[in-house]
C-alpha positions as CSV (number, residue, x, y, z in Angstrom):
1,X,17.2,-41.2,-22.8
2,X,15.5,-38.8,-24.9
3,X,16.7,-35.2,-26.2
4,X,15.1,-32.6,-23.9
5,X,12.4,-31.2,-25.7
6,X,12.3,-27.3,-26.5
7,X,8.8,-25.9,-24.8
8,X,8.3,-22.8,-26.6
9,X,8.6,-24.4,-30.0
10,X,7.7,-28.2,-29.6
11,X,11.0,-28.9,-31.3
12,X,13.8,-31.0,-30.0
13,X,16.9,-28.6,-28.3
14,X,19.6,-28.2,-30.5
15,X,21.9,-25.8,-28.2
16,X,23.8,-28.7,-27.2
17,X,25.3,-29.4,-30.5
18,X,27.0,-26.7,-32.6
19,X,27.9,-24.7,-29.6
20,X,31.3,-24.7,-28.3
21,X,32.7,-22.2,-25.1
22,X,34.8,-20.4,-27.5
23,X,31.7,-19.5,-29.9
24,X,31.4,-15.5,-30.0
25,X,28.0,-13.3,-28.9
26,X,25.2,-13.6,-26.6
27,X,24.0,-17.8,-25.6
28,X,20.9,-17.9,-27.0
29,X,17.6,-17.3,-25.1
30,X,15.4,-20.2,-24.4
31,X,13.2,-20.7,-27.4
32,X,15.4,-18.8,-29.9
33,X,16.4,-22.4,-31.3
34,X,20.2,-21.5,-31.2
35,X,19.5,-17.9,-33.2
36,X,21.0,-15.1,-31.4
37,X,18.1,-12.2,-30.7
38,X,17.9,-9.6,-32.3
39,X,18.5,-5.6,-31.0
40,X,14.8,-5.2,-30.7
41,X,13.7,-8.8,-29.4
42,X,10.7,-8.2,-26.3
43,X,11.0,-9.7,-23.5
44,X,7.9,-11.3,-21.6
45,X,6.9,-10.5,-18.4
46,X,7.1,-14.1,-17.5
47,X,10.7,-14.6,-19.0
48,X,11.9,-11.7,-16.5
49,X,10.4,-13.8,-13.2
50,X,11.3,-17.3,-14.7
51,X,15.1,-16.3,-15.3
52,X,15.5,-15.5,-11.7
53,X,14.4,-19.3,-10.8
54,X,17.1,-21.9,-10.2
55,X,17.7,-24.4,-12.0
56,X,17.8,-28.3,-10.6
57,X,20.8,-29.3,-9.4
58,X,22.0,-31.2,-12.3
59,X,21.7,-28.2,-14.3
60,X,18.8,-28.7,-15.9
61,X,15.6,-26.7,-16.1
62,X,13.1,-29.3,-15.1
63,X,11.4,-29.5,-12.0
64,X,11.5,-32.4,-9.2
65,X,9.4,-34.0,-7.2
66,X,9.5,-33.4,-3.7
67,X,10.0,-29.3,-4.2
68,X,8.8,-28.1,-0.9
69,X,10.6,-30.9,0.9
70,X,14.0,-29.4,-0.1
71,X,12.7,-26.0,0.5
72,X,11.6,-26.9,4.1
73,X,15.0,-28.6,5.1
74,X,16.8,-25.4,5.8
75,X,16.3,-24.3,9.3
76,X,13.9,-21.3,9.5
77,X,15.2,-17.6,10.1
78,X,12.3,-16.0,11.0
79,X,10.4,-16.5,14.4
80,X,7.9,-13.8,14.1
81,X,7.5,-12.6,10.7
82,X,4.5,-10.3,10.9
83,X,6.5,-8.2,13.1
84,X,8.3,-6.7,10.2
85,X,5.0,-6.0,8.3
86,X,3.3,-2.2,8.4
87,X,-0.1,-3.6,9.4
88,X,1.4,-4.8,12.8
89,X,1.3,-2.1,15.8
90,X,4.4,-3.1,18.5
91,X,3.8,-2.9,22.2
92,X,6.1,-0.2,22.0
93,X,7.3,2.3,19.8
94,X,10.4,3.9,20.0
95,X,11.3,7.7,19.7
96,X,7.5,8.6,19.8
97,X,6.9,8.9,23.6
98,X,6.4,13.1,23.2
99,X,3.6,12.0,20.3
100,X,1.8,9.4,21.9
101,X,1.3,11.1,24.7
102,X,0.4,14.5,23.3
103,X,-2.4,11.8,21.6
104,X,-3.1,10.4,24.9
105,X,-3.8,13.7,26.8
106,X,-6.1,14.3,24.0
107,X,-8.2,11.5,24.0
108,X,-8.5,10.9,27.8
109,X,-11.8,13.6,27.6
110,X,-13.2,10.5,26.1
111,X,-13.0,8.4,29.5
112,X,-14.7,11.0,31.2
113,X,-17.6,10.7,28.7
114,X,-16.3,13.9,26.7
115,X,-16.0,14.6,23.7
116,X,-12.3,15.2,22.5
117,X,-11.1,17.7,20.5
118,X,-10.3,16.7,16.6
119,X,-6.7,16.1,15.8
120,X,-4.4,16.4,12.5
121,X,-1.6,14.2,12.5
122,X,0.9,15.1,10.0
123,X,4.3,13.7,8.7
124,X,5.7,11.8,5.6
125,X,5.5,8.3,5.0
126,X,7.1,6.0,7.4
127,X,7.3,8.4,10.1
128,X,5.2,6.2,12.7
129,X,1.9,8.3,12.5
130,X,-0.7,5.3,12.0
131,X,1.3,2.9,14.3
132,X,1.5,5.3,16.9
133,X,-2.8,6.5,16.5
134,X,-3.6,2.7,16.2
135,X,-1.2,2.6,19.7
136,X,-3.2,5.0,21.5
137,X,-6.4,3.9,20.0
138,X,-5.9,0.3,22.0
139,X,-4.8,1.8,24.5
140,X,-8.1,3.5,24.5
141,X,-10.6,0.7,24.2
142,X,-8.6,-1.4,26.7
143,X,-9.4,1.3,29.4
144,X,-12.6,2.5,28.5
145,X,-13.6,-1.8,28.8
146,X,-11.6,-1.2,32.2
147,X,-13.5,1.7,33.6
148,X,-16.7,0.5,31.9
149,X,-16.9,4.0,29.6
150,X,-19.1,3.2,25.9
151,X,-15.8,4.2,23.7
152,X,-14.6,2.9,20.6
153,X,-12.3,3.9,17.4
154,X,-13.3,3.4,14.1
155,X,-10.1,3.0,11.2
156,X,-10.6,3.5,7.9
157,X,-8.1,3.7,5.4
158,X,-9.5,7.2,2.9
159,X,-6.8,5.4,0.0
160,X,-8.9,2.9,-0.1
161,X,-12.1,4.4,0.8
162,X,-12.1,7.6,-1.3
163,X,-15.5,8.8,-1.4
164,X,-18.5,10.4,0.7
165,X,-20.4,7.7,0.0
166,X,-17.9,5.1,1.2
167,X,-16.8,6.4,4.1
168,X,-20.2,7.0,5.5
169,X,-21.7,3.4,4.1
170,X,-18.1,1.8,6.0
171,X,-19.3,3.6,9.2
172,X,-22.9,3.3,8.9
173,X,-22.2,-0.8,8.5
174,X,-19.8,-1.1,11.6
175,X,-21.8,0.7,13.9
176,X,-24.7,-1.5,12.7
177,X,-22.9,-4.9,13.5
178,X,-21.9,-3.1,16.7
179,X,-25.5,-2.2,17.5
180,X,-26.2,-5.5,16.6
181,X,-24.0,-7.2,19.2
182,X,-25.0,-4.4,21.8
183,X,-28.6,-6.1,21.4
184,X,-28.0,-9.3,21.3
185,X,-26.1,-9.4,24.2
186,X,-28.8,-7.5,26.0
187,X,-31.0,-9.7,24.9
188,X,-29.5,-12.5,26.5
189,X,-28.7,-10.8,29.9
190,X,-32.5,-10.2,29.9
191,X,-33.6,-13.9,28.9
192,X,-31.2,-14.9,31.7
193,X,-33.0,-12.6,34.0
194,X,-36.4,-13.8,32.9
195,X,-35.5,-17.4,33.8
196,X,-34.5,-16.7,37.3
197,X,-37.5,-14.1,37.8
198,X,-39.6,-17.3,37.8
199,X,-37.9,-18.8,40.1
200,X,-37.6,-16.9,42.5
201,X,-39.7,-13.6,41.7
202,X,-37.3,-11.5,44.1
203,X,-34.8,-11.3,41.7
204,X,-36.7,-8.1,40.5
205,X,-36.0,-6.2,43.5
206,X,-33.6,-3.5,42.6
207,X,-34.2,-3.6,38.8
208,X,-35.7,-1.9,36.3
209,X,-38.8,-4.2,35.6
210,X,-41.9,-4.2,37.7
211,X,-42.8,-7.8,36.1
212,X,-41.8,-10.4,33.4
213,X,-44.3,-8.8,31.0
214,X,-41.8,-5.8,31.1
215,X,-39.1,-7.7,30.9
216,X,-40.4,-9.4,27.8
217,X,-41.8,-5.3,26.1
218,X,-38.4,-4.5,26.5
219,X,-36.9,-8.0,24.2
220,X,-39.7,-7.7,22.0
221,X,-38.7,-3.7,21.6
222,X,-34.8,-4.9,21.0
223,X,-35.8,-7.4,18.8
224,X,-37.6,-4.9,16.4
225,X,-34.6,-2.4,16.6
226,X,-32.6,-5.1,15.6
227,X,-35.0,-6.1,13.0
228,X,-35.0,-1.8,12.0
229,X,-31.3,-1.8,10.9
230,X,-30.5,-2.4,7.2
231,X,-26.9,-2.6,5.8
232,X,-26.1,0.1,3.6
233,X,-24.9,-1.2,0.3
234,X,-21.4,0.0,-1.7
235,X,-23.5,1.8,-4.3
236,X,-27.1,2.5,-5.1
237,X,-28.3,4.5,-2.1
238,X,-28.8,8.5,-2.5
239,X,-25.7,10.4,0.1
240,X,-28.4,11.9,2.1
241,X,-30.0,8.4,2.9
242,X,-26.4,7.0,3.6
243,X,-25.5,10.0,6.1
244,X,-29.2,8.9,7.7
245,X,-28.1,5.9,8.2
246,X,-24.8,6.5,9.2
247,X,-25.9,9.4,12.1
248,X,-29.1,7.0,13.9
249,X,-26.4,3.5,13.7
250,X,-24.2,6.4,15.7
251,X,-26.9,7.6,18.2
252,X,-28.2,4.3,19.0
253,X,-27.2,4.8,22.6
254,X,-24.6,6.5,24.8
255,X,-20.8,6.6,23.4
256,X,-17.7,8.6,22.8
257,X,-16.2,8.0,19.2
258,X,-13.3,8.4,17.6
259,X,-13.3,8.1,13.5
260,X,-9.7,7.8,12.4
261,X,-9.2,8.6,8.9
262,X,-6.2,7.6,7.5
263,X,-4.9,9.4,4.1
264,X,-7.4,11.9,4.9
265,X,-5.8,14.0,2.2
266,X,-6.3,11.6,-0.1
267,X,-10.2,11.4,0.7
268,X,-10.4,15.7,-0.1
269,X,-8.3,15.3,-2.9
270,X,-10.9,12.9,-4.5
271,X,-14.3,14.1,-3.2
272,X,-13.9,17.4,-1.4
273,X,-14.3,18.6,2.3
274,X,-18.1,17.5,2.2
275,X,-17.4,14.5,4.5
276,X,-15.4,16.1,6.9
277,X,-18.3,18.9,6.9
278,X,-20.5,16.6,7.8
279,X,-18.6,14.9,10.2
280,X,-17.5,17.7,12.1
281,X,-21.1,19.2,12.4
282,X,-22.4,16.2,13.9
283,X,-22.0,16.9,17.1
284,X,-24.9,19.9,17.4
285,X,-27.6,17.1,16.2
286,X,-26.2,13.6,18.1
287,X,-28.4,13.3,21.5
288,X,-26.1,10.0,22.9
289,X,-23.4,9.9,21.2
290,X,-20.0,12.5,20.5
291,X,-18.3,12.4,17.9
292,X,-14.3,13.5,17.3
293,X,-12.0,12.6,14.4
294,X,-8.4,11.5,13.8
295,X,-6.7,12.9,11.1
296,X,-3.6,11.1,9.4
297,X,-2.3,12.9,6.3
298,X,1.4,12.8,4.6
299,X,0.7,16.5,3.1
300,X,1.0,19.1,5.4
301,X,-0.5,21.8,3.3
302,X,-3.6,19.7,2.2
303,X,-5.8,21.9,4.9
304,X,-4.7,25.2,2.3
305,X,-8.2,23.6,0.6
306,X,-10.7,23.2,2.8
307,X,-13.7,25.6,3.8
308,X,-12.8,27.9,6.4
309,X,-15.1,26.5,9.2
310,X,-14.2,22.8,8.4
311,X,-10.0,23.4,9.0
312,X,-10.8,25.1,12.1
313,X,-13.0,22.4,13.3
314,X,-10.7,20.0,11.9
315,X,-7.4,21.4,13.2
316,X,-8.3,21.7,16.9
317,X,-5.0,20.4,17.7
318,X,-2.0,18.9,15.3
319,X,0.4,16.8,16.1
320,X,3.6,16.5,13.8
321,X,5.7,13.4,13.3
322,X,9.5,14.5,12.5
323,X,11.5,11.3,10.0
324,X,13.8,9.3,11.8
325,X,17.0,9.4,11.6
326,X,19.6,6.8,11.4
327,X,20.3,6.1,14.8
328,X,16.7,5.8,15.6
329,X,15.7,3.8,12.5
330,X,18.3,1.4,14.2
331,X,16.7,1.3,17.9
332,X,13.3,0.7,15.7
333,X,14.7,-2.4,13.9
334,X,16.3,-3.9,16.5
335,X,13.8,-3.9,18.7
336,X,11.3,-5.5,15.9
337,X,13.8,-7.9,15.2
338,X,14.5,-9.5,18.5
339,X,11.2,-10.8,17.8
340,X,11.0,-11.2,14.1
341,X,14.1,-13.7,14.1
342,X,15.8,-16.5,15.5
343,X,18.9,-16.4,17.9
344,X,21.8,-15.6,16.0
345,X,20.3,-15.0,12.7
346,X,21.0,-11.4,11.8
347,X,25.2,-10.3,11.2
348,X,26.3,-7.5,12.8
349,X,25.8,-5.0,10.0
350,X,22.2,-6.1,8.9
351,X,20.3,-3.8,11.1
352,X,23.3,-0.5,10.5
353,X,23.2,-0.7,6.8
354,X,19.2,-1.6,6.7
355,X,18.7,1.8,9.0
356,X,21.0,3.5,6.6
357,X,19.3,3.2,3.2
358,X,16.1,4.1,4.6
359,X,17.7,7.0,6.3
360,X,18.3,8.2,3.0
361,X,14.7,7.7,1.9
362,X,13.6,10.6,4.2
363,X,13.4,8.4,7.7
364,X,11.3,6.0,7.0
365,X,10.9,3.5,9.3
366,X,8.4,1.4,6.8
367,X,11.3,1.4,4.0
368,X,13.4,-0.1,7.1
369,X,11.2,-2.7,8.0
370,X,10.8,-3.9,4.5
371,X,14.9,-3.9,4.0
372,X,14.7,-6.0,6.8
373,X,11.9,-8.6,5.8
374,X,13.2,-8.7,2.4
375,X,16.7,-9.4,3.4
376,X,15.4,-12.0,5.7
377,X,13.4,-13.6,3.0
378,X,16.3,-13.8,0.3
379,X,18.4,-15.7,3.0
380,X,16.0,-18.2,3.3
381,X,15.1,-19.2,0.1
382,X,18.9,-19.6,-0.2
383,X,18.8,-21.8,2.7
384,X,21.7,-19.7,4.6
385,X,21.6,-19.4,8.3
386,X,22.5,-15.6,8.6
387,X,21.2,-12.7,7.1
388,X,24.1,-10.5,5.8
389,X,24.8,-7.4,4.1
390,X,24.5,-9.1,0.8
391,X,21.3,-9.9,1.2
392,X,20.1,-6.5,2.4
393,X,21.7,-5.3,-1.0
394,X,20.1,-7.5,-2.6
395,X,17.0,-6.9,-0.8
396,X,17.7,-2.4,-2.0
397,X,18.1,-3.5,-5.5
398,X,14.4,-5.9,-5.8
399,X,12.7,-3.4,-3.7
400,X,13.7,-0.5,-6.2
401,X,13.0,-2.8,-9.3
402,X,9.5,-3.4,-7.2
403,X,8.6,0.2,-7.1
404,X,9.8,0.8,-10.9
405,X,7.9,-1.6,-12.2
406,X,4.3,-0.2,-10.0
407,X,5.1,3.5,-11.2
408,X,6.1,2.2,-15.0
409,X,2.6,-0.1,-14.7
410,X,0.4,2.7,-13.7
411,X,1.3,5.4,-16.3
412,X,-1.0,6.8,-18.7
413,X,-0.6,5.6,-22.0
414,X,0.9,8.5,-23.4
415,X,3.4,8.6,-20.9
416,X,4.1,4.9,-21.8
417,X,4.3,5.4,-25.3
418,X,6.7,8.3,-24.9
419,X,9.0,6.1,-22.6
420,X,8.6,3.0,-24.8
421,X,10.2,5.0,-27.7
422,X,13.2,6.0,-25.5
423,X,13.6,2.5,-24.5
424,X,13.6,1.6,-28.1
425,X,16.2,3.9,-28.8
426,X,18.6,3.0,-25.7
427,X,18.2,-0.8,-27.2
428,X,19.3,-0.1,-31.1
429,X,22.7,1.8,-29.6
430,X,21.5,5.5,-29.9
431,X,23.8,7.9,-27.3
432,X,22.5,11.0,-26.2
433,X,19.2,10.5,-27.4
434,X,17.1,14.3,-27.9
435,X,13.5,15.0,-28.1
436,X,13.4,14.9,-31.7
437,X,14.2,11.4,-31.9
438,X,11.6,10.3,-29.5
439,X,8.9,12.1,-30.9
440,X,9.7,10.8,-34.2
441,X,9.2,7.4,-33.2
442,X,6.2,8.4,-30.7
443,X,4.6,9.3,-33.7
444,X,4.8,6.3,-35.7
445,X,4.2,4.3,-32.5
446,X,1.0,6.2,-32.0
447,X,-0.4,5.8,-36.0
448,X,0.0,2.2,-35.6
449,X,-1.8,1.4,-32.3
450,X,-4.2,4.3,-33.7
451,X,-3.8,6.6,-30.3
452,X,-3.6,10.1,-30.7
453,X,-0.4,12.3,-31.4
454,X,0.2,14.7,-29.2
455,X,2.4,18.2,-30.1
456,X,6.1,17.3,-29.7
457,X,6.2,20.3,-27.1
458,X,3.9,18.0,-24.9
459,X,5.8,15.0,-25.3
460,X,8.9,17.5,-24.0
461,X,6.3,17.7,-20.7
462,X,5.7,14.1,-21.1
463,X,9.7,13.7,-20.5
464,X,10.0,15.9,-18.1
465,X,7.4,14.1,-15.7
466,X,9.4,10.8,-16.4
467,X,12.8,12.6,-15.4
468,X,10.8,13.7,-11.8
469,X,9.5,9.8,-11.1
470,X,13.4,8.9,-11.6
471,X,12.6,6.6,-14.8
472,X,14.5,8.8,-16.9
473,X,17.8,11.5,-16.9
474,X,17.2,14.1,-19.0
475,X,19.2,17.1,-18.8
476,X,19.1,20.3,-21.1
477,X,22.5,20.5,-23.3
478,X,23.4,23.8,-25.4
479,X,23.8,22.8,-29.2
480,X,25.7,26.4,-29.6
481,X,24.0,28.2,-32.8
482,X,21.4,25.0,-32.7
483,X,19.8,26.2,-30.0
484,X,19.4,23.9,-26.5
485,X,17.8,20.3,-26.6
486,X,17.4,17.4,-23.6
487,X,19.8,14.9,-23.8
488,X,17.7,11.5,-22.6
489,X,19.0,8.3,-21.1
490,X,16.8,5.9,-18.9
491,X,17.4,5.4,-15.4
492,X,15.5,1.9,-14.9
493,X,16.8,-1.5,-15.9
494,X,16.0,-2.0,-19.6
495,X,14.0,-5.2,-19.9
496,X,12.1,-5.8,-16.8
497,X,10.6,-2.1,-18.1
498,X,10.1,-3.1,-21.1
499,X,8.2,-6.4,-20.2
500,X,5.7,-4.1,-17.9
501,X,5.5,-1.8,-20.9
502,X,4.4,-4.8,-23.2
503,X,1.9,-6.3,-21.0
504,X,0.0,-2.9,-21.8
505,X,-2.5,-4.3,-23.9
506,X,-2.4,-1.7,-26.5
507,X,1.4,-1.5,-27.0
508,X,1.5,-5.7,-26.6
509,X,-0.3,-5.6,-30.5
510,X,2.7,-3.7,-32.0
511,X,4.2,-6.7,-33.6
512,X,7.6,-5.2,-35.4
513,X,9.4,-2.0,-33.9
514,X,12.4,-2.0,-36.1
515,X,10.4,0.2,-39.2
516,X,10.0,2.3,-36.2
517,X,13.8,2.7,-35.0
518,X,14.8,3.0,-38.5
519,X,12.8,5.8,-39.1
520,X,14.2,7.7,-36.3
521,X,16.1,10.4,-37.6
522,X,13.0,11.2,-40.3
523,X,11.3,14.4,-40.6
């Protein structure tokens, strides 16, 4: 048999020999050929995923035929999965009767061919406000199809569609297809009627048509609205053209609708109150149609911007969603996960310590749900039969590395640079590090990457903002005579931030940082 070969090198794997249990310092990395790393050795992004794969069962680090087989031959925990997942809206949700039905009473105007008044629904994240609109908006639908009343609810998500144009070009586009299926299932109710007209020509008695011929004006007429209505692209179109669009795709016959904007804050914080303007003024112009809007926000205060006569149009009635606490986060999870999982496959203190943790994240019923999952998931791919309160540690501990690694990935550069310094310190054995140090080494880090340097008081703000997203500590010590300074320490885990940091393009094409650490206590 042949020595294992060494991937990252090519060269044959000489850990084996040389190395005995009672050798001192760190086992060498894969790759290092035996060398122990160095302070300031990077890790790669892929390193931090591939060291949390387990190895064959021999020990070795190759892989085996027949992978998914042995993954598959554990018995399955979940029997619902999707339950546990924020897109899914339950049959019924707990500890928001009082909301739903303030919702409901709303909205029933709309069954009586009214239009409803607009509604602001506010609360943080995770507090049930989308599951329980998207509840009521079903529940809508369903009985407007019941009662035979043209209703309908139109979702869109404003943190994903951010802009005037977009929102408008969304709408314009689903009330096309919908006009679209209005016709052509007209169309075929009046071919049906045409066939049995010849028939029996009695079958026009009590109808509309005097004769086939009007039978056919009235397809041929459908056929050419159908033919009118063109798809508003993403881009390209001037807004007044779009809103055009948008308002005759709306009035194309008789209907109550409800447009339920979701992040609505988000939508005004990128583009203004010009959509909702627009939206809430439709009303005086639309001859078949009415028009009312859903408002979902996290921000209570987001209304503090908007013109006068929008807010008051806007607000007509608000609905507020209090956090959850424990007890209820509990009722929530159990009731999702007597159909999420199999028989006996949660221990007793899963769902107690699940509803706990996300107690302590303000109530949120979402940061539950995705303990939960999460937990679940770990279990299985250890191919245990019970989720227990290990795993929903477990579970706390990826989801927090999870969020790290998103807020660390979507800083500004500056803000990178600044926290790659302090990691650079923490790594070379610095204690208590201060401002000074860091900007000494933002500096350099800036010259060679060729970014700009920004006043050290700046990179103080820069600091501060990574104390408030929880990346670092810093906290303001008194040097006596010496004035005050921040003593810094990081509050992620050291290399999985550092591999995010790396995979910036820009701070990947610093090749040596030692110069750079060295330097630290240069003026």
């Amino acid at each position: 048999m042949t020595d294992p070969i060494d991937r990252s090198t090519g060269e044959q794997d000489s850990s084996s020999e040389g190395d005995s249990p009672e050798s001192d310092g760190p086992e060498p990395r894969d790759g290092d050929a035996g060398t122990e790393p160095s302070p300031t050795t990077r890790p790669d992004l892929d390193d931090v995923v591939l060291d949390n794969l387990d190895t064959g069962s021999d020990g070795s680090d190759e892989a085996s035929r027949g992978l998914f087989d042995d993954l598959l031959e554990g018995e399955p925990i979940f029997e619902n999965k999707e339950v546990l997942r924020p897109s899914y809206t339950p049959h019924k949700l707990p500890h928001r009767e009082e909301q739903i039905n303030n919702m409901a009473t709303i909205l029933v105007t709309a069954l009586r061919g009214d239009t409803p008044s607009n509604i602001l629904i506010y609360g943080k994240t995770g507090t049930g406000k989308t599951a329980s609109a998207k509840f009521v908006s079903e529940e809508l639908e369903t009985t407007s199809q019941k009662y035979e009343v043209p209703c309908e609810v139109e979702y869109i998500n404003c943190e994903v569609t951010d802009t005037q144009y977009r929102v408008l070009a969304q709408l314009a586009n689903k009330f096309i297809d919908k006009n679209v299926e209005v016709i052509d299932d007209r169309v075929a109710e009046l071919n049906d009627l045409r066939s049995r007209v010849r028939e029996d020509e009695a079958t026009l008695d009590g109808t509309e048509f005097a004769d086939v011929e009007a039978i056919d004006d009235r397809i041929d007429s459908l056929e050419a609205d159908k033919a009118g209505f063109e798809d508003v692209p993403m881009t390209g179109w001037p807004t007044d053209r779009v809103y055009s669009s948008f308002f005759d795709a709306v009035d194309y016959h008789e209907r109550v609708v409800v447009i339920m904007l979701d992040e609505i804050d988000k939508l005004v914080e990128k583009s203004g109150d010009d959509t909702l303007y627009n939206l809430s003024r439709m009303n005086s112009e639309l001859e078949n149609s009415r028009v009312s809007i859903m408002g979902i926000s996290n921000d209570l205060k987001f209304t503090d911007f908007l013109d006068p006569r929008v807010k008051s149009s806007l607000g007509e009635e608000e609905i507020v969603f209090p956090p959850y606490d424990a007890n209820q986060l509990r009722d929530i999870l159990q009731a999702r996960s007597d159909v999420a999982f199999k028989g006996e496959a949660l221990s007793d203190d899963v769902i107690p310590l699940c509803a706990a943790f996300a107690a302590q994240e303000h109530g949120d019923a979402r940061r539950a749900l995705d303990l939960l999952r999460t937990a679940g998931e770990l279990a299985e791919r250890g191919q245990t039969d019970q989720v227990e309160e290990a795993h929903v540690r477990q579970a706390q501990e990826k989801i927090e590395l999870d969020r790290v690694v998103e807020v660390v990935r979507t800083l500004p550069t500056q803000s990178k640079i600044v926290l790659f310094a302090i990691i650079l310190l923490e790594k070379n054995g610095v204690h208590s590090i201060n401002t000074g140090e860091v900007f000494n080494i933002y500096k350099n880090l800036c010259e060679e990457i060729d970014a700009d340097v920004l006043t050290q008081r700046r990179v103080t703000d820069l600091i501060s903002e990574l104390d408030m997203l929880g990346i670092v500590n810093a906290v303001v010590v008194s040097k006596g005579r010496y004035g005050r300074t921040k003593e810094i320490s990081l509050s992620v885990p050291t290399e999985e931030t550092e591999a995010v940091l790396l995979s910036d393009s820009r701070l990947g094409d610093i090749e040596d940082v030692q110069p750079f650490v060295q330097a630290r206590f240069d003026n």
